[in-house]
N, C-alpha and C positions, 0 to 999 in steps of 0.2 A: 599876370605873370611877373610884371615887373615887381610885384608887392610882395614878393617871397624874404622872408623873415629867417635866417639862418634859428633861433633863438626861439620863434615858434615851430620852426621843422622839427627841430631837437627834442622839446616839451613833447611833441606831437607822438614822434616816435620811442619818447623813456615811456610811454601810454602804451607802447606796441609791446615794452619791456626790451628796448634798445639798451643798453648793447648784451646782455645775455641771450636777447632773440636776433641768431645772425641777420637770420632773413631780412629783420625788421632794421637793421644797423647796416644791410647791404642796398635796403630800399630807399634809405637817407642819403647815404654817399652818392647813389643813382642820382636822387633830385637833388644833393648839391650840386653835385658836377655837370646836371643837367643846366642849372640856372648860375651855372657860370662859366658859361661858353662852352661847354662839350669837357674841361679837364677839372681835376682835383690839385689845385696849388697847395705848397707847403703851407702855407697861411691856414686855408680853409682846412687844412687836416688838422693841424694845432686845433684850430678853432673848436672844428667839432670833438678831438680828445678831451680836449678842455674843460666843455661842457656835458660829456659825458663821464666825464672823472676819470679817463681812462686813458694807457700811456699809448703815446705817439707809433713808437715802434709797434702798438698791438694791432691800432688802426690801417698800418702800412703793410703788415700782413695779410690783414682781411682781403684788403684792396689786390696784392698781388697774386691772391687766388678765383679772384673774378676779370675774366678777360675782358669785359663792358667796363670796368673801371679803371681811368687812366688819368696818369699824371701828368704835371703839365711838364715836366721832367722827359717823359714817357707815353706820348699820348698811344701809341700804337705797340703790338705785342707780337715779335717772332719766335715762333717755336720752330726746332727743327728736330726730323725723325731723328730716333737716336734707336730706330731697329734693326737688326741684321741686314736686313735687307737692303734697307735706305745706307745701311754703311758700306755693303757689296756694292752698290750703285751710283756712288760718288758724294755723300752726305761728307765725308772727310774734307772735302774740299774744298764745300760749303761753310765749313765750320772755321775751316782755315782762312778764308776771305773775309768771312763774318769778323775776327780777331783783328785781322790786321785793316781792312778797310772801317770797320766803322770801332775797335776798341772795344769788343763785348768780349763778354767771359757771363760761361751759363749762369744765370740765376743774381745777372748783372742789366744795369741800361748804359743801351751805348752812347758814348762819350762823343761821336758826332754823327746819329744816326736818329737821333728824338723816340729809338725802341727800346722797349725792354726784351732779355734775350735769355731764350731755356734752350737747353735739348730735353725733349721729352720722350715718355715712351712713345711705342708703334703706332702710327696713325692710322694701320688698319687700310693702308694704299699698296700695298704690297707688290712687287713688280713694276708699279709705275715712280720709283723715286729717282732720286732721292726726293722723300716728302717735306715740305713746310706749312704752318699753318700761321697767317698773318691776319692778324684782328680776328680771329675766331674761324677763316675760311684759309679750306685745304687748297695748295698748289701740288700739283706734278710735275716732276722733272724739273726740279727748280735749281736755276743755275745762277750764278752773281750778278748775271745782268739781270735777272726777275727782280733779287734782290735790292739792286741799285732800284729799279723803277717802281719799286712798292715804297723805298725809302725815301725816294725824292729825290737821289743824288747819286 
């Protein structure tokens, strides 16, 4: 495990037809970020656009549409319902706490909360919100203290 070779992973996966095969470009970022403590640092993204011939901002997008991929920036991902319902149920207020306590704006990371931060559509929780979804798992009735405590602060 120790012997992981950023340089052979790369080779390994332009074989898979990285980066025109997401899959195969989404499998790489997986085991860098695996064999480098759990996140994808600026460095290692350089790194691997570099070596893939491809620009940085493409690679940061890829990354921002898979909730398993995180930066060291960003290790963790708050989504919040942005459905009628979740907004009849007090998601407003949510969203409002989210700004001023941790400095997020959707489609932003927050500035002292180590999240990246959406409203998304419907979570499909309907009646139980306001909904959020933190690292890929749905909460109900999520209130700013959920929030502080999934944040660490």
């Amino acid at each position: 495990m120790n012997n992981w070779n950023i340089h052979e992973a790369v080779e390994y996966y332009k074989g898979q037809d990285a980066p025109q095969n997401q899959f195969a470009l989404v499998e790489l970022l997986k085991e860098a970020q695996e064999h480098n403590g759990g996140v994808l640092t600026d460095c290692l993204i350089e790194d691997i656009a570099a070596l893939l011939n491809i620009k940085v901002t493409f690679l940061n997008a890829v990354i921002k549409r898979y909730p398993s991929l995180k930066t060291a920036q960003a290790p963790h991902r708050l989504e919040v319902c942005g459905g009628k319902n979740c907004a009849a149920n007090g998601s407003a207020a949510l969203l409002k706490h989210i700004r001023g306590a941790y400095g997020a704006e959707s489609g932003g990371i927050s500035t002292k909360g180590g999240f990246s931060f959406k409203i998304c559509g419907c979570l499909k929780h309907c009646g139980k919100g306001p909904n959020i979804k933190w690292d890929g798992e749905i909460y109900n009735a999520a209130t700013p203290e959920l929030i502080k405590k999934l944040a660490g602060r």
